[in-house]
N, C-alpha and C positions, 0 to 999 in steps of 0.2 A: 171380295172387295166390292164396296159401292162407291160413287160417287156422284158428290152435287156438286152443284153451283150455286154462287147465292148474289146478290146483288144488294148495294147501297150508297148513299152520294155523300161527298164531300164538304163541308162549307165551301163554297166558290171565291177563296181565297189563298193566292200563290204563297204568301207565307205559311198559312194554318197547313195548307197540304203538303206544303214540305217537312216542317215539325212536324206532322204525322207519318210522313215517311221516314223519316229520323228514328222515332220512336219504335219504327219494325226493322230499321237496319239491324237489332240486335236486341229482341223482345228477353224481359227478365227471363230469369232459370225459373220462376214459380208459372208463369204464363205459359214457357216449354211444358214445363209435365203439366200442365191442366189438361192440354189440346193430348199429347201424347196419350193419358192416362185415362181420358175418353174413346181412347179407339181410333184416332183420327189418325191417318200414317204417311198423308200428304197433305201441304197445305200451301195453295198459291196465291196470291192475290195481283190480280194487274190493274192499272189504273188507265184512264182514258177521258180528257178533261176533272172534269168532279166526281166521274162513277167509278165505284170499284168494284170488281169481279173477281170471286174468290172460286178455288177450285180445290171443294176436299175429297181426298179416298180415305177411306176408311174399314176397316175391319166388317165383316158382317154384321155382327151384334151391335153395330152402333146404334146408338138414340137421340136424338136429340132430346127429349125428353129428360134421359137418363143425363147428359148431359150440362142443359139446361139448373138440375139439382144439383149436379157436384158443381157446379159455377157461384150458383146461389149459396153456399156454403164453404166458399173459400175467399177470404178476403180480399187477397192480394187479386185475386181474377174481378171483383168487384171494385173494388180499386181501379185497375185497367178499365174496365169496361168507362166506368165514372168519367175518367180521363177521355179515352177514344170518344167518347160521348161529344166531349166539346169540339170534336173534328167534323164527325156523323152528321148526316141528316136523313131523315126518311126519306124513300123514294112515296110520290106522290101517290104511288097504290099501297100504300104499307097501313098495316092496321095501326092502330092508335096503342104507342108503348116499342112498337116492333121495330128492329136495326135492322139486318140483313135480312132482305126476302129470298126465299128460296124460291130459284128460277123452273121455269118447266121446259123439260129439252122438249124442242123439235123439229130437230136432223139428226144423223149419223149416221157416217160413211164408214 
């Protein structure tokens, strides 16, 4: 098993961020099996004003890479994306294009 963490913000508004909490109280069935069908075997997200912090395990073989491609070729997850987009903003070190940054741990007790 591995796992990350990843990090990204909000639009800084109480409605937009509730609609988007909305939209994860019960993500479609095609969204379920993208993230499952990728290796992915936990997946959390918490929020805290505008920032959200996601917390995935995953299977050994996972990729982001590998994954990144089965996203790119499935509509319905393009689709989503499309949509979480208008909730999204980069955090301010995020490369240019880039949602969620993958965090660097360090601690662990």
């Amino acid at each position: 098993m591995k796992r990350y963490c990843l990090a990204v913000d909000l639009v800084d508004d109480p409605q937009m961020i509730a609609e988007y909490e909305g939209y994860h109280k019960k993500i479609q069935p095609e969204i379920h099996k993208s993230i499952t069908d990728a290796g992915i075997t936990v997946m959390d997200i918490y929020r805290v004003g505008n920032r959200l912090f996601m917390i995935m395990e995953t299977e050994d073989d996972f990729s982001f890479e590998t994954k990144s491609q089965m996203d790119a070729s499935n509509p319905k997850v393009q689709e989503w994306e499309q949509l979480m987009w208008k909730y999204q903003q980069a955090l301010p070190t995020a490369k240019p294009g880039e949602k969620w940054v993958l965090m660097e741990q360090i601690f662990t007790l």
